[in-house]
C-alpha positions in Angstrom: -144.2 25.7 108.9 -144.3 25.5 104.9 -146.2 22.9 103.4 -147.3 22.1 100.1 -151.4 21.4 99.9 -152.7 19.5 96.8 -156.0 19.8 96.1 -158.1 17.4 93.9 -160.6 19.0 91.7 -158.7 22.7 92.6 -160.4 23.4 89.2 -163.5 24.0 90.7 -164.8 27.1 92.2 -164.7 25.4 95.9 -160.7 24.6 94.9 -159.7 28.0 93.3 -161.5 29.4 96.5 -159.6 28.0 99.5 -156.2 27.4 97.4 -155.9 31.6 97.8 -156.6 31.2 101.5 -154.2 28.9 102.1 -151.6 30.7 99.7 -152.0 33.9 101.9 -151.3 31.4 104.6 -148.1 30.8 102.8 -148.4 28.0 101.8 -147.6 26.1 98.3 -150.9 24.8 96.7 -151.1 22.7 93.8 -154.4 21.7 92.0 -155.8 18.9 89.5 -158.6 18.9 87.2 -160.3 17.3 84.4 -158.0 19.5 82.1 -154.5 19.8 84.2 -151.6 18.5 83.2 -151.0 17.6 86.9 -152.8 14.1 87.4 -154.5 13.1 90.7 -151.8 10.8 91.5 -149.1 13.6 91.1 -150.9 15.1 93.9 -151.1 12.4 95.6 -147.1 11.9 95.5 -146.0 15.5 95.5 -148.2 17.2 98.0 -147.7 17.4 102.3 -151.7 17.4 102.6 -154.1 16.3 99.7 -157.7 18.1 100.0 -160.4 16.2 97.6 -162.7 18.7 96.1 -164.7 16.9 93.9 -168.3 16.0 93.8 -169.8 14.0 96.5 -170.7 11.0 94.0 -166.8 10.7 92.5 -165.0 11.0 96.2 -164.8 7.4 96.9 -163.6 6.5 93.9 -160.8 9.3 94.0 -159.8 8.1 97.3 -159.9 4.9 95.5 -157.2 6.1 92.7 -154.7 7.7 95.2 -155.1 6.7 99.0 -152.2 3.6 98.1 -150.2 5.8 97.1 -150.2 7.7 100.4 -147.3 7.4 103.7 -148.2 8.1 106.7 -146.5 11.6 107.1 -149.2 13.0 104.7 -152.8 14.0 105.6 -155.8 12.9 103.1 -158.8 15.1 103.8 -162.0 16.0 101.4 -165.1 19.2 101.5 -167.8 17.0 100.7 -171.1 17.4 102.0 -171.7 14.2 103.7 -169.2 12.4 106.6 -169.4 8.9 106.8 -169.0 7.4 103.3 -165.9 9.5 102.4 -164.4 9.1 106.0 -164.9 5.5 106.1 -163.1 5.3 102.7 -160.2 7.0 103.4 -159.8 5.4 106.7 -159.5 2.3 104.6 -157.3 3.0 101.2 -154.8 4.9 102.6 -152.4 5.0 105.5 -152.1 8.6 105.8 -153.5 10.6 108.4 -157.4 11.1 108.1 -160.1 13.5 109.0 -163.0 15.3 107.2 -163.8 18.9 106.4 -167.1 20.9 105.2 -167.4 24.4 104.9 -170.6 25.6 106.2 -170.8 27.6 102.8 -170.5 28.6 99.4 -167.1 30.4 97.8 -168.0 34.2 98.6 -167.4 36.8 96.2 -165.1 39.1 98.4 -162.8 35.2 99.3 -163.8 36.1 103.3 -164.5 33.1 105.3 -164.7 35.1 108.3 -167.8 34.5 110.6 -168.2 31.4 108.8 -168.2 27.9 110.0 -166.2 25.0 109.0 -166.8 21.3 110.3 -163.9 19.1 111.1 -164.9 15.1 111.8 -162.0 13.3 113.4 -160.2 10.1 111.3 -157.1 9.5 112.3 -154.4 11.5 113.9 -155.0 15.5 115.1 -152.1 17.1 113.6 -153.7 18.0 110.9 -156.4 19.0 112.5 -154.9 21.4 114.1 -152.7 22.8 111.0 -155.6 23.8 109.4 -157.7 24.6 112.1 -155.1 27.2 113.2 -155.5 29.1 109.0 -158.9 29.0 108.9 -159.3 30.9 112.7 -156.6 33.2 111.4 -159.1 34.3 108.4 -162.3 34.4 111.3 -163.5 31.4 110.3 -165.4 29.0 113.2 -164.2 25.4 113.3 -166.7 22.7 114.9 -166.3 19.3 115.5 -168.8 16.1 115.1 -168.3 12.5 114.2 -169.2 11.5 110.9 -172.5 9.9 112.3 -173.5 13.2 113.9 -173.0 15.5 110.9 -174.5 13.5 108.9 -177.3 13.6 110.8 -177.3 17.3 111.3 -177.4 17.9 107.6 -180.3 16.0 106.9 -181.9 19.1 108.6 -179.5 21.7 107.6 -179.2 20.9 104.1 -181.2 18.0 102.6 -185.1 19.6 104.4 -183.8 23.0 104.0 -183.2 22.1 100.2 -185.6 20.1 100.1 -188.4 22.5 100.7 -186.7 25.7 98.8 -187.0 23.6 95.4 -190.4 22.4 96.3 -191.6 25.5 97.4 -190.2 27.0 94.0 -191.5 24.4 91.7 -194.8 24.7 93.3 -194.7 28.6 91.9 -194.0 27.2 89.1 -197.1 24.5 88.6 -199.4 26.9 89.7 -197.7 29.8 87.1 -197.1 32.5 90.2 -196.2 35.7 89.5 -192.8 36.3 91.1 -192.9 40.4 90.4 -195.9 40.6 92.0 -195.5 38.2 95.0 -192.2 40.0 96.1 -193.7 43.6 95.6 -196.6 42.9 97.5 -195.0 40.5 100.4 -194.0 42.3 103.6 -190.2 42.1 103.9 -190.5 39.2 106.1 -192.1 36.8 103.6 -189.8 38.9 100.7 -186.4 37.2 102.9 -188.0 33.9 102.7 -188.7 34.2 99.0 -185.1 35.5 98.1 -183.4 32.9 100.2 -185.3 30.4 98.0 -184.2 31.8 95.1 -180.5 31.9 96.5 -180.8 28.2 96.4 -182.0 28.1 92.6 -178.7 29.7 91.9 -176.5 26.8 92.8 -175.1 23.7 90.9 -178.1 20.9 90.5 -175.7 18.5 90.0 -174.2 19.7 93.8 -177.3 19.9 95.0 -178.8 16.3 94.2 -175.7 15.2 94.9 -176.6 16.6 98.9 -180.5 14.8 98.6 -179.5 11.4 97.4 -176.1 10.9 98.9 -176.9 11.7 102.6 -178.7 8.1 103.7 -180.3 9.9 106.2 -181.8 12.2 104.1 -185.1 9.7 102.9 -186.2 9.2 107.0 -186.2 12.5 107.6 -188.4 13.4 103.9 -191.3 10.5 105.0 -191.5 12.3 108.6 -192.0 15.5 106.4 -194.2 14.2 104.3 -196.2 12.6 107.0 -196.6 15.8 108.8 -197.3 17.9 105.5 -199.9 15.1 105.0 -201.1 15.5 108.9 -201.3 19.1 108.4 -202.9 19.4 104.6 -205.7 16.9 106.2 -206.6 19.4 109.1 -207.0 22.0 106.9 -209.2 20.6 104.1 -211.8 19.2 107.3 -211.4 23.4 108.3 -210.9 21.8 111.8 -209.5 25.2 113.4 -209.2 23.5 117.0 -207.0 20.7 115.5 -204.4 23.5 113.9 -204.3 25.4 116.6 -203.4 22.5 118.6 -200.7 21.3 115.8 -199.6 25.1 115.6 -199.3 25.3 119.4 -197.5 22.0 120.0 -195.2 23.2 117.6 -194.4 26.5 119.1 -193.6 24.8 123.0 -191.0 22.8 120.7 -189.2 26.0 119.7 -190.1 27.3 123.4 -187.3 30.1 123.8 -185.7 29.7 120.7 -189.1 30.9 118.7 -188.2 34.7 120.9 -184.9 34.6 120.1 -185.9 34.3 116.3 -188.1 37.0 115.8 -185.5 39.5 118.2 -182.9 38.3 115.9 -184.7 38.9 112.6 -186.5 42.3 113.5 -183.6 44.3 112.6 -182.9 42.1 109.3 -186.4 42.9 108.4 -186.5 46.4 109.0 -183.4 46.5 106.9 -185.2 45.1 104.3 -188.4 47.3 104.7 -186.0 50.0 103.6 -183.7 48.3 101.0 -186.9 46.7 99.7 -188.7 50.1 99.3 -185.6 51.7 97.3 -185.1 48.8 95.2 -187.2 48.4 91.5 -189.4 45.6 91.2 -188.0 41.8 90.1 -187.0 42.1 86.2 -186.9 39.3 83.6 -184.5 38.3 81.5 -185.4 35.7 79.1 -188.2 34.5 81.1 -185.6 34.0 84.5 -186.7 36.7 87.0 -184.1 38.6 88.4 -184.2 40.3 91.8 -182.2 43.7 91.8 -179.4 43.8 94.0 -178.8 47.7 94.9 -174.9 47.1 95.3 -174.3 44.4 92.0 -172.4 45.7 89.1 -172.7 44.5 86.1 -168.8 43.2 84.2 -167.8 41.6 81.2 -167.0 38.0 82.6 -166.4 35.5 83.5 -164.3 35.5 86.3 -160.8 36.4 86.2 -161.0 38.5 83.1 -159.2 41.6 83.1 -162.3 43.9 83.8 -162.8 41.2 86.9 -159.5 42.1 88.1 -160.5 46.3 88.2 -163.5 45.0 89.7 -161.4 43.3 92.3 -158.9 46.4 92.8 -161.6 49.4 92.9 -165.1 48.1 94.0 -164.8 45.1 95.8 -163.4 47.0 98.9 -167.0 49.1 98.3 -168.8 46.2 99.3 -170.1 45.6 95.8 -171.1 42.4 94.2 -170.1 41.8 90.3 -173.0 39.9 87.9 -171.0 38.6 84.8 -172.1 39.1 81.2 -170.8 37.1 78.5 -170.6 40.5 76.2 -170.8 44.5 76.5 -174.2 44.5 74.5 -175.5 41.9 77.1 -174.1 44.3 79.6 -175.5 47.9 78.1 -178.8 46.2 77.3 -179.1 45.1 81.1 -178.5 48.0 82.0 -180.2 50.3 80.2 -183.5 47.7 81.3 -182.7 48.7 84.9 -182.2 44.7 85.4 -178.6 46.2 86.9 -178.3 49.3 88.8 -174.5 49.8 88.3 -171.8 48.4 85.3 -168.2 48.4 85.1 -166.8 48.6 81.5 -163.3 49.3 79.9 -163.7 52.4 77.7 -159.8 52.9 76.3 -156.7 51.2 76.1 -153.2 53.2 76.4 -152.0 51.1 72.8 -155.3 50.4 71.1 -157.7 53.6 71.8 -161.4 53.5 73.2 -163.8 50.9 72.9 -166.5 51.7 70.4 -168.8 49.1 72.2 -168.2 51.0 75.3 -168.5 54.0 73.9 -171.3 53.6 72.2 -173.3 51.8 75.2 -172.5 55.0 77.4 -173.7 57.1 75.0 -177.0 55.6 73.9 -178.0 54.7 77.7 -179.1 56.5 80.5 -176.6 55.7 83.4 -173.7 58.7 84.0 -169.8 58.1 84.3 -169.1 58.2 88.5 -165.4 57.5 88.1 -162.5 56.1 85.7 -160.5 53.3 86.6 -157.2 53.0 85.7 -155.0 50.1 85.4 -151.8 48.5 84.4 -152.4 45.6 82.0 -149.4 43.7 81.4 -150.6 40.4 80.0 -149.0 36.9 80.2 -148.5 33.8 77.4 -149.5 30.8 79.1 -149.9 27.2 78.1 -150.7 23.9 80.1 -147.7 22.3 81.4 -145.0 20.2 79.2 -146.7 21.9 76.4 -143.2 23.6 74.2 -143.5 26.9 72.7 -142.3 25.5 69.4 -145.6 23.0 69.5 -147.9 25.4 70.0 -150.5 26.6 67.0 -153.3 28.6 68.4 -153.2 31.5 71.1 -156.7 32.7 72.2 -157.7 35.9 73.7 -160.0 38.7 73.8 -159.3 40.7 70.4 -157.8 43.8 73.0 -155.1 42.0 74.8 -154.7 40.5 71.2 -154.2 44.1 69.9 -152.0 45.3 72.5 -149.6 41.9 72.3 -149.4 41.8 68.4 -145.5 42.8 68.2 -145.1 40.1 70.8 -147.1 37.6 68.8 -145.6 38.8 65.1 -142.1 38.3 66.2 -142.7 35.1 68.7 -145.1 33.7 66.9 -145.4 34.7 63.2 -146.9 31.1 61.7 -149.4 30.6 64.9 -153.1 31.3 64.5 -154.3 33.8 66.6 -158.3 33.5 67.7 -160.2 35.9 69.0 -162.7 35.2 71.6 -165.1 36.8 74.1 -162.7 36.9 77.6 -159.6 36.6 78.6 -161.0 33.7 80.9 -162.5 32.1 77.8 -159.0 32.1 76.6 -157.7 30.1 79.6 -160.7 27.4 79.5 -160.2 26.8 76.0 -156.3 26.3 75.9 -157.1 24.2 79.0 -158.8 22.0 76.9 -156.8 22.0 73.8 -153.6 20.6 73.7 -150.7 22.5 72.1 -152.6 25.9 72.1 -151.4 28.8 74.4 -153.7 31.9 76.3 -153.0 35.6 76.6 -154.5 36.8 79.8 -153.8 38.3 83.5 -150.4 37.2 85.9 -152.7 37.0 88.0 -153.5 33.4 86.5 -151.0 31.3 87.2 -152.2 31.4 90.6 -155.8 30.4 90.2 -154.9 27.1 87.3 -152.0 24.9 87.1 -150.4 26.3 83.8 -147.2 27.6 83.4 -146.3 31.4 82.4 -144.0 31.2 79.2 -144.0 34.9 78.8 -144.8 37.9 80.8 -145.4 41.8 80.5 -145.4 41.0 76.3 -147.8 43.9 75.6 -146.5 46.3 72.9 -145.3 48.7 75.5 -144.7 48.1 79.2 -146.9 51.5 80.5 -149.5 49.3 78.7 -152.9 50.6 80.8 -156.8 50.1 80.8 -159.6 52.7 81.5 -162.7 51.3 83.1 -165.9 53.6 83.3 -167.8 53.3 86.2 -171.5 53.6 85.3 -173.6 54.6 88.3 -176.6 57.2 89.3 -176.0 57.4 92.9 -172.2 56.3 93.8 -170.4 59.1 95.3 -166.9 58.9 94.6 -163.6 61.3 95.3 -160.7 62.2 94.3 -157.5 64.3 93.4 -158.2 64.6 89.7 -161.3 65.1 87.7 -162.7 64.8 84.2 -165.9 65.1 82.4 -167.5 63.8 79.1 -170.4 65.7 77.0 -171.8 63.9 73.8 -173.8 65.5 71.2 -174.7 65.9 67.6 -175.6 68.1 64.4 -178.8 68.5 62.7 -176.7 68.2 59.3 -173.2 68.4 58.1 -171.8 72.1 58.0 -168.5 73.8 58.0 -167.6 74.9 60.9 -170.5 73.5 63.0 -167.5 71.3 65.3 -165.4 74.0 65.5 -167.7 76.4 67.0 -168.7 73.5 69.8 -165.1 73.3 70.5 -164.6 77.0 71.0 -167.2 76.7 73.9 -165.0 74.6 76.2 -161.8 76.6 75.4 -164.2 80.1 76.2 -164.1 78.2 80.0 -160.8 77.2 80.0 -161.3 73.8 79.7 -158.4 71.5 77.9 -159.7 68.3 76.2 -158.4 64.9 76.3 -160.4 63.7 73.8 -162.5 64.2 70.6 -163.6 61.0 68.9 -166.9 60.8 66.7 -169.3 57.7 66.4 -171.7 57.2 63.3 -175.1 57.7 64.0 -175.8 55.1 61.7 -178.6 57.6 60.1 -176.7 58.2 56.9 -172.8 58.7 55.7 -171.6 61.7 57.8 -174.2 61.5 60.5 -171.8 61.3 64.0 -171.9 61.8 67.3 -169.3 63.4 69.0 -167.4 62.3 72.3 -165.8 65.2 73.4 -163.5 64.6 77.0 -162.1 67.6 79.1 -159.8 68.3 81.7 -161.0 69.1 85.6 -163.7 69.9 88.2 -166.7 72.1 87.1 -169.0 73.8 89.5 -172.6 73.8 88.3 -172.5 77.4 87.5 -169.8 76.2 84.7 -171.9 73.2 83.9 -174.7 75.4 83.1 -173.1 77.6 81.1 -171.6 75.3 78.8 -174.6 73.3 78.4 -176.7 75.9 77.1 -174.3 76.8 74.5 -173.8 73.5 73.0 -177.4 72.7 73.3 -178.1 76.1 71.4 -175.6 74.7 68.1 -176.4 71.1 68.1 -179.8 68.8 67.9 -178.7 66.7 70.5 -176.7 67.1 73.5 -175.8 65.3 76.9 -173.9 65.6 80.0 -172.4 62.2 81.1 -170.4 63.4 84.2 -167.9 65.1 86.0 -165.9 62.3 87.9 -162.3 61.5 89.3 -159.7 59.3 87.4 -158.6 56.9 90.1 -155.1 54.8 89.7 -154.6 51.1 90.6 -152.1 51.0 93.9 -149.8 48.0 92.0 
């Protein structure tokens, strides 16, 4: 049965990230934020089944603002962290049908929640229950119930210790000025798991995360019996009394009793994974002072999400099992890269209406990492603005300067008196006409799904076969397909007629057709360039050779940056 799910705070990454489950569910969702033009209460009033997805410290007072305004057909339910304040709250502001949620996780990048476990605490009523209990099983997920007592008492363990000692553990590393690179590359992949996992934790929200230490009541009974123990434990070992912690180490182990097997069965084949991932991958890197472990299958993009090249990403590697890390520019990107901080990047390189990108090119050209593939795909960008905003009252439209490009007969005729801004993403673009009232966005369809803004215009690009090239940059991928091109850069000693044409003579010698011919400035002196020169179809190394050496014999420089397959988008 259809039903329309509001979500409170749908803004937030924990929002965006179950409003496309439940759409696949088919299901209407619609979201508020700090910045929608949809209110709380408009939820609240308009919605079947309002989810509250807001931090733990503002969720009573949301259920505060709307649970009056809710009839007992409709369901009132929230993801926070903690079980008995929000339950008890809704229990007594609103009339609806009650009952708690928590996903046993963060949003994942590939929007799975299968495996995964989600806890449901009973309020009032079980329809509900059962509605979204039946979604969530149909994507894999686990559901488990608990009161509100039980859970909460559950995550003091779970997730304010386990917190608890991560951030200790790391600020201790930090007091005592450990080496991280060093640590990791001489732990054993056991002690490397525990380190990473405690550096998965430093990558969440703080704001989340105290919000899970101080709002949990439970959470300050549980710390003393820690720090009683730690205490127990730190006195034992400054008296060097080895009977008394091998008695405290012992005790401790007939508490696990069978369970301490089954851990070290379970994590022997996680470890020897990580023996051999952790012997293939480079040591941690630093980037302005923040250590960053290597991932072997993260790609580097131009973010943040839901830009365009977040899209490709979404279309051509995700299914690869590959993880995207966002940088704010391509000169971030290329600079990351060529640092070995990534292992793989994802850039666009030409647009059907506005030509190549010279940051792209230039990146390729002056790093290290070959072209695996080109991706190919349709861009047909959207106008949108927040809702009840008019197109006559709008005067500024932000985007990147390449949907910009490709939209400007759009913008010229529609919009001739508007000022147009530039700025680094297409999803900077949303967040800032978000924000700004009377201001409109150029960016992905794809959007009106994620935020609650309204699509004024669609497919306004100068030319409806509009399309975007994205260069995969990898050394190892392997990657097939039907057709194949190949890229060779290279550059002259000194000006001289008839030095290009006598390159170019090479690849026609072999047969080969180019696509492409475009030169760069060295930036050496006026007429100093580097050529990018793009052909037509699969070489065999024999070919590859051949050419090669006769280039390399007319120019001072010369570089092969692949052979690889041009790969459409399915929609």
């Amino acid at each position: 049965m259809h039903k329309t799910i509001g979500i409170i705070g749908g803004t937030g990454k924990m929002g965006q990230f179950f409003a496309k489950i439940f759409k696949r569910a088919g299901h209407t969702v619609l979201v508020s934020g700090k910045n929608t033009a949809l209110k709380n209460t408009d939820i609240a009033q308009k919605c079947d089944a309002i989810i509250i997805s807001v931090p733990i410290d503002a969720t009573v007072s949301v259920i505060q603002e709307i649970g009056h305004l809710l009839l007992p057909h409709q369901c009132l339910t929230d993801f926070t962290s903690v079980k008995q304040q929000p339950l008890t709250a809704m229990m007594k502001y609103s009339s609806a049908s009650v009952f708690g949620m928590h996903p046993m996780f963060a949003p994942t990048v590939s929007g799975s929640i299968s495996g995964q476990n989600i806890i449901f605490c009973s309020g009032r009523g079980n329809e509900w229950e059962q509605f979204f209990k039946n979604i969530f099983e149909a994507e894999g997920a686990s559901v488990e119930f608990l009161n509100a007592t039980e859970h909460d008492e559950m995550m003091t363990i779970i997730q304010g210790l386990s917190h608890f000692l991560d951030i200790t553990f790391a600020n201790t590393l930090l007091e005592i000025h450990g080496n991280l690179e060093k640590i990791f590359k001489v732990s054993s992949p056991a002690y490397a798991l525990k380190l990473t996992l405690m550096g998965r934790t430093l990558t969440q929200n703080a704001h989340l995360y105290g919000n899970i230490q101080i709002s949990n009541p439970q959470n300050i009974k549980t710390l003393d019996t820690f720090l009683q123990v730690a205490n127990r434990l730190k006195a034992i070992v400054e008296k060097k009394d080895m009977p008394a912690f091998e008695n405290f180490f012992t005790s401790t182990a007939q508490y696990f009793g069978k369970f301490a097997e089954f851990s070290q069965q379970q994590s022997e084949s996680v470890i020897e994974f990580l023996a051999r991932k952790k012997k293939c991958t480079p040591s941690i890197k630093t980037h302005n002072h923040v250590p960053v472990l290597q991932n072997l299958e993260t790609v580097g993009i131009l973010g943040p999400e839901n830009t365009f090249s977040h899209l490709a990403f979404e279309e051509f590697l995700h299914p690869m099992g590959k993880t995207p890390q966002f940088f704010t520019s391509l000169p971030l990107l290329f600079s990351a890269l060529k640092k070995k901080e990534i292992p793989e990047a994802l850039v666009p390189i030409e647009n059907m209406l506005h030509g190549s990108i010279p940051e792209s090119i230039d990146g390729i050209t002056a790093g290290e990492t070959p072209i695996s593939a080109l991706f190919e795909m349709k861009i047909s960008p959207s106008l949108f603005t927040n809702k009840n905003t008019k197109k006559e009252d709008i005067h500024t439209i932000f985007s990147h300067s390449q949907p910009l490009a490709q939209c400007s007969q759009f913008l010229e005729k529609e919009f001739p008196n508007v000022h147009i801004m530039a700025v680094n993403s297409t999803a900077e673009a949303m967040d800032r006409m978000m924000q700004e009232s009377n201001t409109g966005a150029i960016s992905a369809p794809q959007m009106v799904d994620i935020f609650n803004v309204q699509e004024i215009a669609k497919n306004i690009a100068n030319t409806s076969k509009n399309a975007t090239r994205f260069a995969f940059l990898s050394q190892t991928a392997k990657i097939k397909g039907q057709k194949y091109e190949g890229v060779i850069v290279f550059s002259f000693a000194k000006d001289a007629p008839g030095s290009l044409e006598n390159v170019l003579h090479d690849f026609s010698a072999l047969s080969l057709n180019l696509t492409k011919i475009e030169s760069r400035p060295l930036g050496t002196a006026f007429g100093d360039y580097l050529f990018f020169v793009q052909f037509e179809g699969k070489i065999d190394e024999h070919t590859q050779k051949i050419l090669m050496e006769n280039i390399t014999a007319k120019t001072t420089f010369c570089n092969f940056l692949g052979n690889f397959p041009v790969l459409k988008a399915q929609k």
